[in-house]
C-alpha positions in Angstrom: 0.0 0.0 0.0 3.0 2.2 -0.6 2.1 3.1 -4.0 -1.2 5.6 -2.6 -1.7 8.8 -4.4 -3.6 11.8 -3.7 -5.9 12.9 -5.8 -7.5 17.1 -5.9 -10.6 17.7 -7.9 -10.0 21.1 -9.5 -13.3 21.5 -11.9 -16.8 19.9 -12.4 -18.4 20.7 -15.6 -21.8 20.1 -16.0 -24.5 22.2 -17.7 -27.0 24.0 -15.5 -29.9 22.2 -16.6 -28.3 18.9 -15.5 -27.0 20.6 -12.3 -30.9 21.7 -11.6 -31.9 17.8 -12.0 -29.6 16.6 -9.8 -30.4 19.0 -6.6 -34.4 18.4 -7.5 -33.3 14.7 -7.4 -31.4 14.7 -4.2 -33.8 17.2 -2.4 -36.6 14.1 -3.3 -34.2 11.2 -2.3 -33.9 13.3 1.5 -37.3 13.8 2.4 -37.1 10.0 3.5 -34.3 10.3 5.1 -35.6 13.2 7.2 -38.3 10.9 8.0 -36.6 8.3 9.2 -34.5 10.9 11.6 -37.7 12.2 12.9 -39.0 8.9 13.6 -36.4 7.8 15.5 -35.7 11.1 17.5 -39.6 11.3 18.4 -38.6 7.4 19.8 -35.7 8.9 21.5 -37.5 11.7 23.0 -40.4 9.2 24.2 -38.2 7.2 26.2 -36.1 9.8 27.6 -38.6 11.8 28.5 -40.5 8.7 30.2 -37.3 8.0 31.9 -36.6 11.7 33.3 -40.5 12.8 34.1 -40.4 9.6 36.0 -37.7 10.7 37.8 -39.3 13.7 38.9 -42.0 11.6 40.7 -39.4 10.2 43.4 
């Protein structure tokens, strides 16, 4: 593994048009994503919340 080079990306060209696409198409692909996050921090929140308000009661 001696023989590793670096590599710098200088320049991406790519029409506007295409750029456009690709931001539409990754905005679309993270709206599941977000949901999954919120679904798992509302979990998150439920049992921590349980946990601490349960606390209180001592």
């Amino acid at each position: 593994m001696e023989n590793q080079s670096e590599v710098t990306i200088v320049d991406v060209k790519m029409p506007f048009g295409s750029m456009v696409v690709f931001m539409v198409k990754a905005a679309i692909a993270a709206i599941p994503a977000v949901i999954i996050l919120m679904v798992i921090f509302t979990v998150l929140g439920l049992i921590f919340g349980g946990i601490f308000a349960g606390l209180g009661r001592m």
